[in-house]
C-alpha positions as protocol buffer text, in pm:
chain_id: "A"
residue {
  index: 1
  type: UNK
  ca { x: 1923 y: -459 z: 1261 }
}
residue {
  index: 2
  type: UNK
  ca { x: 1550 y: -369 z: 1196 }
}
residue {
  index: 3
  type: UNK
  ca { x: 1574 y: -4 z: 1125 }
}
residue {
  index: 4
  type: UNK
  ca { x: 1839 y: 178 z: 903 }
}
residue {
  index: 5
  type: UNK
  ca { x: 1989 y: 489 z: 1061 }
}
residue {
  index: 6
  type: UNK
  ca { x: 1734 y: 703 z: 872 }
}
residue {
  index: 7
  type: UNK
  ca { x: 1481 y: 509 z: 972 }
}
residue {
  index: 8
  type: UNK
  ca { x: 1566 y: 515 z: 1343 }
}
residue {
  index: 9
  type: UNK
  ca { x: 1564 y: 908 z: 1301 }
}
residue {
  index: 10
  type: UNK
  ca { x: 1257 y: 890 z: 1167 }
}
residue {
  index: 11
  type: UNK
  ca { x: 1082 y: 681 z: 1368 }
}
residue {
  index: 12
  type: UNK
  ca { x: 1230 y: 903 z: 1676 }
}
residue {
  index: 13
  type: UNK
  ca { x: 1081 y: 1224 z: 1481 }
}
residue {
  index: 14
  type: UNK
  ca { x: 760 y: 1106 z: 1471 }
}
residue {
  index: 15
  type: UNK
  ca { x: 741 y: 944 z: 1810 }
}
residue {
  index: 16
  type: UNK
  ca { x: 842 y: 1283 z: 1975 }
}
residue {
  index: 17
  type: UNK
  ca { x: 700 y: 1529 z: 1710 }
}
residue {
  index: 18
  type: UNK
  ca { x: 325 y: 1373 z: 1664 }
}
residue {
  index: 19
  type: UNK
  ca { x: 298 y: 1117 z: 1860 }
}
residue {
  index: 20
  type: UNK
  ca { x: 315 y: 869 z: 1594 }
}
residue {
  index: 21
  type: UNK
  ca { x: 448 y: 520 z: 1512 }
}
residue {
  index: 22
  type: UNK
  ca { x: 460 y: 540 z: 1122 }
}
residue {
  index: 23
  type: UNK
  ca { x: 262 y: 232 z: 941 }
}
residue {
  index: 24
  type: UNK
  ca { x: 515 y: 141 z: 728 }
}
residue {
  index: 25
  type: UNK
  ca { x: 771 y: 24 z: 940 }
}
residue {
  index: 26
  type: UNK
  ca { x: 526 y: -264 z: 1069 }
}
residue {
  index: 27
  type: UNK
  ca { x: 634 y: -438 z: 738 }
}
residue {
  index: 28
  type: UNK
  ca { x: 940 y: -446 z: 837 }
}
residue {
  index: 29
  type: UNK
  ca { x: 1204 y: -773 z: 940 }
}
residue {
  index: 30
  type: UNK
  ca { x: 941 y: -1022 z: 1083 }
}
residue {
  index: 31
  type: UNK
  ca { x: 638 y: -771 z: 1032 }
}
residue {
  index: 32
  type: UNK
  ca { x: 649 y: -878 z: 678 }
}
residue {
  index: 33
  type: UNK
  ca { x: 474 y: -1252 z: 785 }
}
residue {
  index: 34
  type: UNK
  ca { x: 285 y: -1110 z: 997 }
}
residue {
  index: 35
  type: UNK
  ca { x: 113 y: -889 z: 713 }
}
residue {
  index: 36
  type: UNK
  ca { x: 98 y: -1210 z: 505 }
}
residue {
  index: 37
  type: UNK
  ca { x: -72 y: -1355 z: 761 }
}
residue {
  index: 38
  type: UNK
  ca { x: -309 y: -1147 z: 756 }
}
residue {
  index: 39
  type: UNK
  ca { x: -362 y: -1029 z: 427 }
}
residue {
  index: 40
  type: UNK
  ca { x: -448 y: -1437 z: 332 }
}
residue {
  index: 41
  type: UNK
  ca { x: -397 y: -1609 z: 36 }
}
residue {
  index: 42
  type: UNK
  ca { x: -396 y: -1520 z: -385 }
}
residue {
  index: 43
  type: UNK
  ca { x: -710 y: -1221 z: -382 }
}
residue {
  index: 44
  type: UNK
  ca { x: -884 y: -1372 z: -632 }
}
residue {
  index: 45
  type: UNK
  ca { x: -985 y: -1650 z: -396 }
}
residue {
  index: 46
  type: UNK
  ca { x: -936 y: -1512 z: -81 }
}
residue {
  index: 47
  type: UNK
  ca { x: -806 y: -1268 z: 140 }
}
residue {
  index: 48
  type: UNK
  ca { x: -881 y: -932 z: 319 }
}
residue {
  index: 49
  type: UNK
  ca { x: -919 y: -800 z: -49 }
}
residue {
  index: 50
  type: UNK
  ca { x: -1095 y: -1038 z: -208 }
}
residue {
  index: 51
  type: UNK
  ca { x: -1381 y: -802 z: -345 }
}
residue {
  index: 52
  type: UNK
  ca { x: -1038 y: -618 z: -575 }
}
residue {
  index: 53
  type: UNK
  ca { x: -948 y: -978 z: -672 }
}
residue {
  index: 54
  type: UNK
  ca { x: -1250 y: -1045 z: -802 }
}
residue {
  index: 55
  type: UNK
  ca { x: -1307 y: -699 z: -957 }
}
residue {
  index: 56
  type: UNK
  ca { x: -925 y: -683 z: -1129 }
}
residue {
  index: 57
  type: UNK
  ca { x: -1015 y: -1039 z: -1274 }
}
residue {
  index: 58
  type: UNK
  ca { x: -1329 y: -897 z: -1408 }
}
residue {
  index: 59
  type: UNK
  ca { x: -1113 y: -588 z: -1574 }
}
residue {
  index: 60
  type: UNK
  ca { x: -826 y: -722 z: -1643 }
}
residue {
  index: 61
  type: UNK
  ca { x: -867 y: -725 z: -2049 }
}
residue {
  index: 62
  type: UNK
  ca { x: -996 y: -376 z: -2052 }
}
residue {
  index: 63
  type: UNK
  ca { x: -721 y: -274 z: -1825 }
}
residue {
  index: 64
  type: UNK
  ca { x: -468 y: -399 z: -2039 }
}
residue {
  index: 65
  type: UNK
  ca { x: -641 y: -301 z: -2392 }
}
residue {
  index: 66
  type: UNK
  ca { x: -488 y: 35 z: -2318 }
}
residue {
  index: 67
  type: UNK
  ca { x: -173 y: -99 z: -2419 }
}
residue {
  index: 68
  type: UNK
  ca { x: -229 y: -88 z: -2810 }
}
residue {
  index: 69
  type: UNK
  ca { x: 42 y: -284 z: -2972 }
}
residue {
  index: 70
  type: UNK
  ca { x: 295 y: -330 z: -2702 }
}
residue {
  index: 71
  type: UNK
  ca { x: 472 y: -623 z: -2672 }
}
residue {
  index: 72
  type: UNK
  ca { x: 606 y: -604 z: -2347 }
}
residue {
  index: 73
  type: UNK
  ca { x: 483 y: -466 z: -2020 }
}
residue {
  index: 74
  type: UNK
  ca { x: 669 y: -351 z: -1670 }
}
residue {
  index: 75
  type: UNK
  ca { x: 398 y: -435 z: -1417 }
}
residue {
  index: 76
  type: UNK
  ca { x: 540 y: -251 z: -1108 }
}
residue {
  index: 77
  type: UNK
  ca { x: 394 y: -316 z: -795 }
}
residue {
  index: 78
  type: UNK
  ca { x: 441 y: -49 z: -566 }
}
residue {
  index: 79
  type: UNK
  ca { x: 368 y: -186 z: -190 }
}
residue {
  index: 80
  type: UNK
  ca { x: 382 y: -502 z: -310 }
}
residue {
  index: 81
  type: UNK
  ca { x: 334 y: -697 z: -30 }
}
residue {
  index: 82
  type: UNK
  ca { x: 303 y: -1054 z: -74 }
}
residue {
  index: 83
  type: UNK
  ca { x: 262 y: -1046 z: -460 }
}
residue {
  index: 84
  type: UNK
  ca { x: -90 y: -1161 z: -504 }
}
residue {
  index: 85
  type: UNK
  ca { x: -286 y: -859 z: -586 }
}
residue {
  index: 86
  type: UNK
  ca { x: -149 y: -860 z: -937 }
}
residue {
  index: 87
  type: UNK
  ca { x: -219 y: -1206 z: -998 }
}
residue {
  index: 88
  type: UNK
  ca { x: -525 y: -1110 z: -1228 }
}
residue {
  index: 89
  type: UNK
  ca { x: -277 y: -860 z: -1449 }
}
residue {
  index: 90
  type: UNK
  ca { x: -24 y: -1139 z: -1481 }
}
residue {
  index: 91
  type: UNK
  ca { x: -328 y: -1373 z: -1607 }
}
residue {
  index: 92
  type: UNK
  ca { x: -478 y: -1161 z: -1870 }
}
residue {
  index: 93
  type: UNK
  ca { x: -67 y: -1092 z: -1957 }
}
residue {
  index: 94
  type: UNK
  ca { x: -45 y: -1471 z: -2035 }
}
residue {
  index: 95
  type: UNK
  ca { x: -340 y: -1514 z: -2204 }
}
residue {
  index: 96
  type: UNK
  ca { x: -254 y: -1218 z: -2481 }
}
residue {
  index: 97
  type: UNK
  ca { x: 76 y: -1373 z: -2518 }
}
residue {
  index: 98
  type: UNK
  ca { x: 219 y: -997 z: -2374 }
}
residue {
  index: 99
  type: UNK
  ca { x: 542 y: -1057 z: -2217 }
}
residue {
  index: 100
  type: UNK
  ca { x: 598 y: -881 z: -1895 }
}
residue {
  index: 101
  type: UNK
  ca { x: 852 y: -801 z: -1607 }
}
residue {
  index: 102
  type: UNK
  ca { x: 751 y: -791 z: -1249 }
}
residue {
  index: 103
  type: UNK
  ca { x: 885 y: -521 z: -1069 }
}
residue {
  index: 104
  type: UNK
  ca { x: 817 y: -541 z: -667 }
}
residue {
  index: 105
  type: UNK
  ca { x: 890 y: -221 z: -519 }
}
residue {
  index: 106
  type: UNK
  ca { x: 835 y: -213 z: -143 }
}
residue {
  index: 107
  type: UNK
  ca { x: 1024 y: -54 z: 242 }
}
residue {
  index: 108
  type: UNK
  ca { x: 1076 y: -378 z: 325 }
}
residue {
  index: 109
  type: UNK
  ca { x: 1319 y: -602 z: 181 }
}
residue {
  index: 110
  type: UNK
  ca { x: 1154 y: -934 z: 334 }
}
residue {
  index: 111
  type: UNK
  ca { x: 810 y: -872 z: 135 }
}
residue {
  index: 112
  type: UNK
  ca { x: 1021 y: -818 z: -200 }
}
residue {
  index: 113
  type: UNK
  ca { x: 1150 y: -1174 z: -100 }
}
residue {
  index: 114
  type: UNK
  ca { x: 812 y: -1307 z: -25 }
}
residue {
  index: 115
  type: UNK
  ca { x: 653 y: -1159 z: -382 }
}
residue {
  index: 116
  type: UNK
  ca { x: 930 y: -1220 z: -584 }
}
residue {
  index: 117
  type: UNK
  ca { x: 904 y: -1631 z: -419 }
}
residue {
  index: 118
  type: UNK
  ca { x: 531 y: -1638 z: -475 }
}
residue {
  index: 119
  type: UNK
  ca { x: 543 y: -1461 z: -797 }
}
residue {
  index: 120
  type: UNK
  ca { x: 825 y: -1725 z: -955 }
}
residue {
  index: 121
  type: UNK
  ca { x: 625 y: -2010 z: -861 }
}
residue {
  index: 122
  type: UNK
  ca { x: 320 y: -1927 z: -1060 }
}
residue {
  index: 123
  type: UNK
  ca { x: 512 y: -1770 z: -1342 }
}
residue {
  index: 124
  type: UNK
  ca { x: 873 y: -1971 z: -1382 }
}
residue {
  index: 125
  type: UNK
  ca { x: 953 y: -1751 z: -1707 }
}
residue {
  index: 126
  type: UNK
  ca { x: 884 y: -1405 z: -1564 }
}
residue {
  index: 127
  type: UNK
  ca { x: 1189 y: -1215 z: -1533 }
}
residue {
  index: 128
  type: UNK
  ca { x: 1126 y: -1019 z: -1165 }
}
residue {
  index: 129
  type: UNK
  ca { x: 1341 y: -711 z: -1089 }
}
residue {
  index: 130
  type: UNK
  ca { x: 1316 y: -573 z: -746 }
}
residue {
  index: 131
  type: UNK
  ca { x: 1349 y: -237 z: -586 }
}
residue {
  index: 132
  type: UNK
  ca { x: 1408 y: -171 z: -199 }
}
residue {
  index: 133
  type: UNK
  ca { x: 1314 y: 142 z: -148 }
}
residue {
  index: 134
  type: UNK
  ca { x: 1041 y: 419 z: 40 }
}
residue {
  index: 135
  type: UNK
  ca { x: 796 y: 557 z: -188 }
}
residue {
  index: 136
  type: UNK
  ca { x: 683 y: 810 z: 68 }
}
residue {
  index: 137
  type: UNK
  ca { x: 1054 y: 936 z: 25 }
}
residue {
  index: 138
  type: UNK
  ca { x: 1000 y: 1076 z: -350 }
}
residue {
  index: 139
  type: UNK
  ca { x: 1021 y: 968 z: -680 }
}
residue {
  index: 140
  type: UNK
  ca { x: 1150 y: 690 z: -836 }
}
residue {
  index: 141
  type: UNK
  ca { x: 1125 y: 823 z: -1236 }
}
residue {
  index: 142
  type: UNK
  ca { x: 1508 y: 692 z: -1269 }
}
residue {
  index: 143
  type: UNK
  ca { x: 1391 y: 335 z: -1188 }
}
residue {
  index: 144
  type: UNK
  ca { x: 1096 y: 385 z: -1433 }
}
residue {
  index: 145
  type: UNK
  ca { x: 1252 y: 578 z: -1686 }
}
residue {
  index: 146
  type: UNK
  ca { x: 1528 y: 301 z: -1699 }
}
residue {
  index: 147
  type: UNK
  ca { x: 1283 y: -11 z: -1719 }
}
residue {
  index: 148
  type: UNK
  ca { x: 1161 y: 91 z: -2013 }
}
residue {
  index: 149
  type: UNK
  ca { x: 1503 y: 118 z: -2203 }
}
residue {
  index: 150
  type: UNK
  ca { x: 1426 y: -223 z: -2412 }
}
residue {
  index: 151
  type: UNK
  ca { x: 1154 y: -50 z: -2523 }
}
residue {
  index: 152
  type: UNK
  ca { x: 895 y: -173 z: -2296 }
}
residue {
  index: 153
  type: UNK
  ca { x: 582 y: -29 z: -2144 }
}
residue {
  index: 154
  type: UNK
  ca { x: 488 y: 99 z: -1804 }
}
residue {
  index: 155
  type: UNK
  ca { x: 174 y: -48 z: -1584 }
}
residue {
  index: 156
  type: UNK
  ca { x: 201 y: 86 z: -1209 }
}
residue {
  index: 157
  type: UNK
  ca { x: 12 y: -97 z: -943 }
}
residue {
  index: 158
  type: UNK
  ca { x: -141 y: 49 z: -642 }
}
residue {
  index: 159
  type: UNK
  ca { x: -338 y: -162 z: -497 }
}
residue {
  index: 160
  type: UNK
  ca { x: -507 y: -308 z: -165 }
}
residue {
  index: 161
  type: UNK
  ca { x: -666 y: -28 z: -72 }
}
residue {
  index: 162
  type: UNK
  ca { x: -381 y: 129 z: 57 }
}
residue {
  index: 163
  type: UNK
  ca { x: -382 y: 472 z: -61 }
}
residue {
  index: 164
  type: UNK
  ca { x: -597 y: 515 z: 246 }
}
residue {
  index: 165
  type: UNK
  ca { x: -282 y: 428 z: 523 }
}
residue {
  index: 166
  type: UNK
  ca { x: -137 y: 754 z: 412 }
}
residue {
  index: 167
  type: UNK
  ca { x: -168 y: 1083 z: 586 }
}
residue {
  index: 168
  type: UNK
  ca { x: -59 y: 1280 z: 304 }
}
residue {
  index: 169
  type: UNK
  ca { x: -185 y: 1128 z: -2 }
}
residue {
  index: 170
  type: UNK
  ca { x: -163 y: 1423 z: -240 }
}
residue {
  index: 171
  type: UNK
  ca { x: 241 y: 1347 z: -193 }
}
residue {
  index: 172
  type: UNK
  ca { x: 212 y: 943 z: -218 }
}
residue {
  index: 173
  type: UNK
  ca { x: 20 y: 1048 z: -557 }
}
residue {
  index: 174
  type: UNK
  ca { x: 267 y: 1295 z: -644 }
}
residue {
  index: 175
  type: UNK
  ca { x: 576 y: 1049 z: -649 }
}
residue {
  index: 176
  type: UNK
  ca { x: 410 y: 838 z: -872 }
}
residue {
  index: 177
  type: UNK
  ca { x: 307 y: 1111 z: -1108 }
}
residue {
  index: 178
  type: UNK
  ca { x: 647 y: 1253 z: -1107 }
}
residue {
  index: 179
  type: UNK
  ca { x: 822 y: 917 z: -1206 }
}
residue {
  index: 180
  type: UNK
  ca { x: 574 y: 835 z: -1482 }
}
residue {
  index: 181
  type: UNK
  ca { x: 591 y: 1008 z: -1822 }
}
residue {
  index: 182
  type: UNK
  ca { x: 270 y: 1063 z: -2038 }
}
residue {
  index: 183
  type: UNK
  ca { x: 206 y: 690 z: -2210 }
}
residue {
  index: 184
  type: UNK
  ca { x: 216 y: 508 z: -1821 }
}
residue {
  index: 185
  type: UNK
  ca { x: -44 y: 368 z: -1659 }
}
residue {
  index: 186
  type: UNK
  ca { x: -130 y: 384 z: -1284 }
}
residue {
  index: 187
  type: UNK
  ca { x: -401 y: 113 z: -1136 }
}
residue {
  index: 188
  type: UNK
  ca { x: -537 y: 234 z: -797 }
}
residue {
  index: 189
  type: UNK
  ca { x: -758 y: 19 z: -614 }
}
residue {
  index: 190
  type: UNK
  ca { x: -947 y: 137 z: -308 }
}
residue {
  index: 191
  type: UNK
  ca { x: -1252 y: 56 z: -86 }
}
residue {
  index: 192
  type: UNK
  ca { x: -1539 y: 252 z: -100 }
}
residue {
  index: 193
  type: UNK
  ca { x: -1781 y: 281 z: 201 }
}
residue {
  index: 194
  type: UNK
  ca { x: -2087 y: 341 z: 316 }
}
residue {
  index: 195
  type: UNK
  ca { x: -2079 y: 582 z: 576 }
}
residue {
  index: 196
  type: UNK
  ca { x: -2416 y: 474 z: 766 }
}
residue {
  index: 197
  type: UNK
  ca { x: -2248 y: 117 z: 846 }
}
residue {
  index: 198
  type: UNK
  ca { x: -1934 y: 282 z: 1026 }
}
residue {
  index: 199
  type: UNK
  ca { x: -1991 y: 132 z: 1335 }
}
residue {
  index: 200
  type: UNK
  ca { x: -2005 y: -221 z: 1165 }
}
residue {
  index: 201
  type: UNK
  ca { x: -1671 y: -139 z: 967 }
}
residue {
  index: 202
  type: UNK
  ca { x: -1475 y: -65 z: 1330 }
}
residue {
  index: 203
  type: UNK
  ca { x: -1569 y: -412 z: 1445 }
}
residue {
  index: 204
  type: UNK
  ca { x: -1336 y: -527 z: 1144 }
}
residue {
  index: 205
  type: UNK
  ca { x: -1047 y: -329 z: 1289 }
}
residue {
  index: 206
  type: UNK
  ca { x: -1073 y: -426 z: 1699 }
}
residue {
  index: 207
  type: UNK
  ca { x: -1001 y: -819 z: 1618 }
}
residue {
  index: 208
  type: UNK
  ca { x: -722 y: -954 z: 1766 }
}
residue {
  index: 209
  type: UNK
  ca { x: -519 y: -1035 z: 1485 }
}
residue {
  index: 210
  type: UNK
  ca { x: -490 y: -642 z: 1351 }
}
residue {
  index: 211
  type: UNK
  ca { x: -418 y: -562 z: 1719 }
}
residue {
  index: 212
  type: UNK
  ca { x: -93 y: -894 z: 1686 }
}
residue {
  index: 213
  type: UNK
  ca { x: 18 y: -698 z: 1361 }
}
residue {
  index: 214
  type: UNK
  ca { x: 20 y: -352 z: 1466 }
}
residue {
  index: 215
  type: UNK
  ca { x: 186 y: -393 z: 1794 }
}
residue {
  index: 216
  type: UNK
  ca { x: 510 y: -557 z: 1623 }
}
residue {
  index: 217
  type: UNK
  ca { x: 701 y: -234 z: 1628 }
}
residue {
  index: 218
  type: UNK
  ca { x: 597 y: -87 z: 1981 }
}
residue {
  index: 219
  type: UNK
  ca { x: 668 y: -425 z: 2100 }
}
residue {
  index: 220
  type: UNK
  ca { x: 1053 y: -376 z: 1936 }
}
residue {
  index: 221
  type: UNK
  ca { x: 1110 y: -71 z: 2063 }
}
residue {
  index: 222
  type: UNK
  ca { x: 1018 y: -119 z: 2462 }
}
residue {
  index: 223
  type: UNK
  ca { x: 619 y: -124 z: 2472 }
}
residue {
  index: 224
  type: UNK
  ca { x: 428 y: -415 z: 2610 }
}
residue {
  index: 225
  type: UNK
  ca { x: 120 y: -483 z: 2498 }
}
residue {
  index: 226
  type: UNK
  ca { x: -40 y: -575 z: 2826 }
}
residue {
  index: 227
  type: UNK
  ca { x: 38 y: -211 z: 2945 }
}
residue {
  index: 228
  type: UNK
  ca { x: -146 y: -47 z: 2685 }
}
residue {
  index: 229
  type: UNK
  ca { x: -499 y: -31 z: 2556 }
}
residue {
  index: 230
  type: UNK
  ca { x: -567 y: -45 z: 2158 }
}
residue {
  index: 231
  type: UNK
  ca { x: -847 y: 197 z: 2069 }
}
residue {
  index: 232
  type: UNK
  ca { x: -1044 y: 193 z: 1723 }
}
residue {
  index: 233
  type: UNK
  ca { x: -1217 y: 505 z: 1649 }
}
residue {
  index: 234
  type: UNK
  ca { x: -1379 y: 700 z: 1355 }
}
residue {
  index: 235
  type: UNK
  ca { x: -1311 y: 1025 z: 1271 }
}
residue {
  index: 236
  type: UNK
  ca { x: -1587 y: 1258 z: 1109 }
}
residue {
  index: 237
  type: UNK
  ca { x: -1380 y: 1530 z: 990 }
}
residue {
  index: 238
  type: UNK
  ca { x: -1105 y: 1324 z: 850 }
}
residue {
  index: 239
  type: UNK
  ca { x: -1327 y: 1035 z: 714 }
}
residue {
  index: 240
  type: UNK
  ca { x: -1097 y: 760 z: 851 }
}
residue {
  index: 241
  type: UNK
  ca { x: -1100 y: 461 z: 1122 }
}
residue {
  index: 242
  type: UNK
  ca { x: -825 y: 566 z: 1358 }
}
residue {
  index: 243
  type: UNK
  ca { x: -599 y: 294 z: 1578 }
}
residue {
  index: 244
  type: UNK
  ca { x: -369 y: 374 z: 1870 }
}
residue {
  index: 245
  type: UNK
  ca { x: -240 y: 271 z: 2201 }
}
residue {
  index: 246
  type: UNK
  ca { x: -265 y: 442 z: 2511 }
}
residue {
  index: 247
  type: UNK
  ca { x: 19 y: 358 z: 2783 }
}
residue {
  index: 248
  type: UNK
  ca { x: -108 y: 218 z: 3125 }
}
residue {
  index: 249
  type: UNK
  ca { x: 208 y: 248 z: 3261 }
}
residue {
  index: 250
  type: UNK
  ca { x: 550 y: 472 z: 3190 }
}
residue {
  index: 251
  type: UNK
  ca { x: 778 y: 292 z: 2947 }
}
residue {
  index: 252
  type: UNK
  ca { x: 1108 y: 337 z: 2843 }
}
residue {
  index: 253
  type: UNK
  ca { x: 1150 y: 359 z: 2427 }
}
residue {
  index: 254
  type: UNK
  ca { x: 1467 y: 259 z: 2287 }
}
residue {
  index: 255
  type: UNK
  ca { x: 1592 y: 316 z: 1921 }
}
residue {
  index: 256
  type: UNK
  ca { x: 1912 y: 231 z: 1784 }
}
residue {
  index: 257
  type: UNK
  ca { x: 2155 y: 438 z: 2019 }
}
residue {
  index: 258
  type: UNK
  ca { x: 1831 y: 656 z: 2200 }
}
residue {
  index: 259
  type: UNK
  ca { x: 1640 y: 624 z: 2509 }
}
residue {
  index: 260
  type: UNK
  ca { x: 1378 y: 824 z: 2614 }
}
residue {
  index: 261
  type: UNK
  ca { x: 1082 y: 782 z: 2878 }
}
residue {
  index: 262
  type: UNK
  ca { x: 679 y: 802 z: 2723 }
}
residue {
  index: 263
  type: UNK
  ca { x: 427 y: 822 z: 3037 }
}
residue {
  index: 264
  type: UNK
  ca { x: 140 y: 693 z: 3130 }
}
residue {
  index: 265
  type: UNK
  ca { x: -177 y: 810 z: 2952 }
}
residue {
  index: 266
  type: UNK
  ca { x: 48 y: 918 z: 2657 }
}
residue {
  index: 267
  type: UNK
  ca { x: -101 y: 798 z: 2299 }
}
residue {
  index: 268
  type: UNK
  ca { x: 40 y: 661 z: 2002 }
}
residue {
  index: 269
  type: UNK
  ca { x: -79 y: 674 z: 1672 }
}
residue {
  index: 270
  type: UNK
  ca { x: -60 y: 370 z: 1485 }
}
residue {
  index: 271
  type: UNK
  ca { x: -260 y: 307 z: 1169 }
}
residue {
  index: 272
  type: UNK
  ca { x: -515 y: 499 z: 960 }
}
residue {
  index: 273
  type: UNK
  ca { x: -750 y: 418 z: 712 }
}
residue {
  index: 274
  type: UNK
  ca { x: -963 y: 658 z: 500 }
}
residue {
  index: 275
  type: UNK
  ca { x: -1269 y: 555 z: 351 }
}
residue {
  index: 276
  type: UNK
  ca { x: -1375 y: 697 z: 15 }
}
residue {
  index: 277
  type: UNK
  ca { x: -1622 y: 768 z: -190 }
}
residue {
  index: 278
  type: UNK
  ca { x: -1591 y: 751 z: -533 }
}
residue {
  index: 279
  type: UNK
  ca { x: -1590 y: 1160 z: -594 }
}
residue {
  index: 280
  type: UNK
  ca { x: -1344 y: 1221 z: -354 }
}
residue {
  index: 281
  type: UNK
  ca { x: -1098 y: 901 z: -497 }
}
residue {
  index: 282
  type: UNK
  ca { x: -1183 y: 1074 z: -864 }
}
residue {
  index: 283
  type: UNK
  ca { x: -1101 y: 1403 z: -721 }
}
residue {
  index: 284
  type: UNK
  ca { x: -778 y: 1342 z: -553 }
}
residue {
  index: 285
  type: UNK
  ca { x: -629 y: 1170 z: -874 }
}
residue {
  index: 286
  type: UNK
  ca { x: -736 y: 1498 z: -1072 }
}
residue {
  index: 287
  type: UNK
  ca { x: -606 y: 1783 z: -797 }
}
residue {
  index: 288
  type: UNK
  ca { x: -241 y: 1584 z: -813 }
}
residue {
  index: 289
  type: UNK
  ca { x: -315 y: 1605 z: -1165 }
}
residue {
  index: 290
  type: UNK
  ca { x: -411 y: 1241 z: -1366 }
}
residue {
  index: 291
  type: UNK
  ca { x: -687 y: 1210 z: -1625 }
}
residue {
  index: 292
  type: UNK
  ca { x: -883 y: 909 z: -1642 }
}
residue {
  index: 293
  type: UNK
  ca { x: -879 y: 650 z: -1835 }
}
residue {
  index: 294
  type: UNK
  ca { x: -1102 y: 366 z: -1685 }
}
residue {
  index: 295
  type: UNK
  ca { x: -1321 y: 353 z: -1395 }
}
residue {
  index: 296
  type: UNK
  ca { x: -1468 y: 47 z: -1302 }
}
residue {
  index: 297
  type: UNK
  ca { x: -1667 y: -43 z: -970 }
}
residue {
  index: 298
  type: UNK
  ca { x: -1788 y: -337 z: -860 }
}
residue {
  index: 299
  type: UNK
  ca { x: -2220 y: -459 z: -823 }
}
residue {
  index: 300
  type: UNK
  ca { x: -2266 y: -312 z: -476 }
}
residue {
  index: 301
  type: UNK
  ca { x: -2027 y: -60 z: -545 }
}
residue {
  index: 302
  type: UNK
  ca { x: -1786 y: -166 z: -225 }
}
residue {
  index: 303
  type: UNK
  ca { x: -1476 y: -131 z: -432 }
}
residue {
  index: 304
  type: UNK
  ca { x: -1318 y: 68 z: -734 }
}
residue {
  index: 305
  type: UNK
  ca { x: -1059 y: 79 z: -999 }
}
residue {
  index: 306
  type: UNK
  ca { x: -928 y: 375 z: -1173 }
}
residue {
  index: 307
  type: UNK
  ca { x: -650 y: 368 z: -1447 }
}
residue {
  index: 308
  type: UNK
  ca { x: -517 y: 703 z: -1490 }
}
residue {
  index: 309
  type: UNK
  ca { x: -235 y: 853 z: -1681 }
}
residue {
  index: 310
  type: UNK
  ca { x: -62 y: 1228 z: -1590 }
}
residue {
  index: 311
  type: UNK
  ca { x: -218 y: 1512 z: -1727 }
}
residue {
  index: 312
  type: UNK
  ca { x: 35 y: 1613 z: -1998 }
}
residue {
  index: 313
  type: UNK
  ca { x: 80 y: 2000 z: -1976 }
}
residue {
  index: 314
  type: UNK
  ca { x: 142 y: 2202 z: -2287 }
}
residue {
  index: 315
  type: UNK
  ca { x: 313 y: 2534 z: -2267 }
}
């Protein structure tokens, strides 16, 4: 079964209340290799995020200098996907002889599989402790709080741009503020843009193969692919490339034990991606209330790192 009851009501929800396929679900059951697929190899040598790769490697040292004295590290990797985007935090680990735990947290149980397989292979000794769970759903500060019981440290991962598939991001941010106390680190990595090359950044999302991965769950639930066109727009106010189907023809949605008819000309929403610049990334992580610690970009300025702790409140 591909959904869990709460999913399926979820899914439902958002289908009838917004018109809306949420993004996360595409991860799910066989969506998982289709994302790895896509996504490409270790991102220090290739892949859609190649330019973070790069930049993390770059970082890594300064990133982990924060850590005066610790001796051990829980890198958890929320979203984790395939496992790779850490790669460059487990490296600089090794070489400063800091031991660490890898701590995949991600909706679908099949990517926890995939990072915790690709993860053992290049580090045999790493102890990996997963978590299936929703991030979206709230905190997680009993996982986190727990973790660091031996007396380890705290290093959050959030990266692949992916902040930006969010609609609310002030509550994405939120959850991870709430289950980190004041000595954690967060890592976000996102994509900045220049917004006078917009039209050459929506060529990158009408290819074929983000079209095969974002039509797995429409194509689960009753929608065929040939009755529907996939659109790729920008939005102005919202700052974000914007992907959904339109139906060609009535079709009839099933989830778990519910049926119901969409008609033709009806939309779905199916992915978003904001674009950033880096004032607004820096002011998001403030308003939900982080301080910075390090902010790193790369030449051209195409991509950016912050490390930020919460803002510790005194009353």
């Amino acid at each position: 079964m591909l959904f869990t009851k709460r999913q399926e009501s979820e899914l439902i929800t958002a289908i009838k209340g917004r018109g809306e396929i949420p993004l996360k679900f595409v991860y799910l059951g066989e969506g998982a290799h289709n994302w790895d697929a896509l996504a490409g190899g270790r991102t220090e040598n290739g892949g859609i995020n190649s330019m973070e790769g790069v930049l993390l490697t770059s970082k890594a040292a300064d990133f982990i200098g924060s850590f005066n004295g610790v001796s051990k590290i829980n890198v958890i990797d929320i979203g984790c996907g395939n496992g790779y985007p850490g790669v460059p935090i487990f490296n600089e680990l090794r070489e400063q002889g800091i031991a660490f735990r890898y701590v995949p947290v991600d909706i679908s149980a099949e990517l926890l599989n995939l990072a915790e397989k690709n993860v053992h292979e290049m580090f045999p000794d790493t102890e990996i402790k997963k978590f299936h769970l929703d991030f979206e759903l709230g905190n997680f500060s009993d996982m986190t709080y727990a973790l660091k019981s031996d007396g380890s440290s705290n290093l959050l991962l959030f990266l692949g741009s992916t902040l930006g598939n969010f609609s609310d991001r002030n509550r994405v941010l939120t959850n991870f503020r709430d289950s980190m106390s004041s000595d954690d680190y967060l890592i976000n990595g996102v994509e900045l843009t220049n917004f006078a090359k917009i039209n050459k950044i929506l060529s990158h999302y009408s290819l074929d193969v983000v079209g095969d991965f974002l039509y797995f769950i429409p194509e689960q639930i009753g929608i065929k692919r040939e009755n529907t066109d996939f659109n790729v727009v920008w939005n102005d106010r919202e700052n974000q490339v914007e992907m959904r189907l339109t139906l060609k023809k009535d079709a009839r949605i099933t989830i778990g034990n519910e049926s119901f008819k969409l008609e033709e000309g009806e939309s779905l929403f199916l992915a978003r991606s904001m674009k950033f610049a880096e004032w607004s990334v820096t002011k998001l992580l403030s308003d939900v209330g982080y301080r910075n610690e390090l902010l790193t970009t790369n030449a051209d300025r195409s991509y950016m790192l912050s490390m930020v702790q919460p803002t510790r409140y005194i009353v």
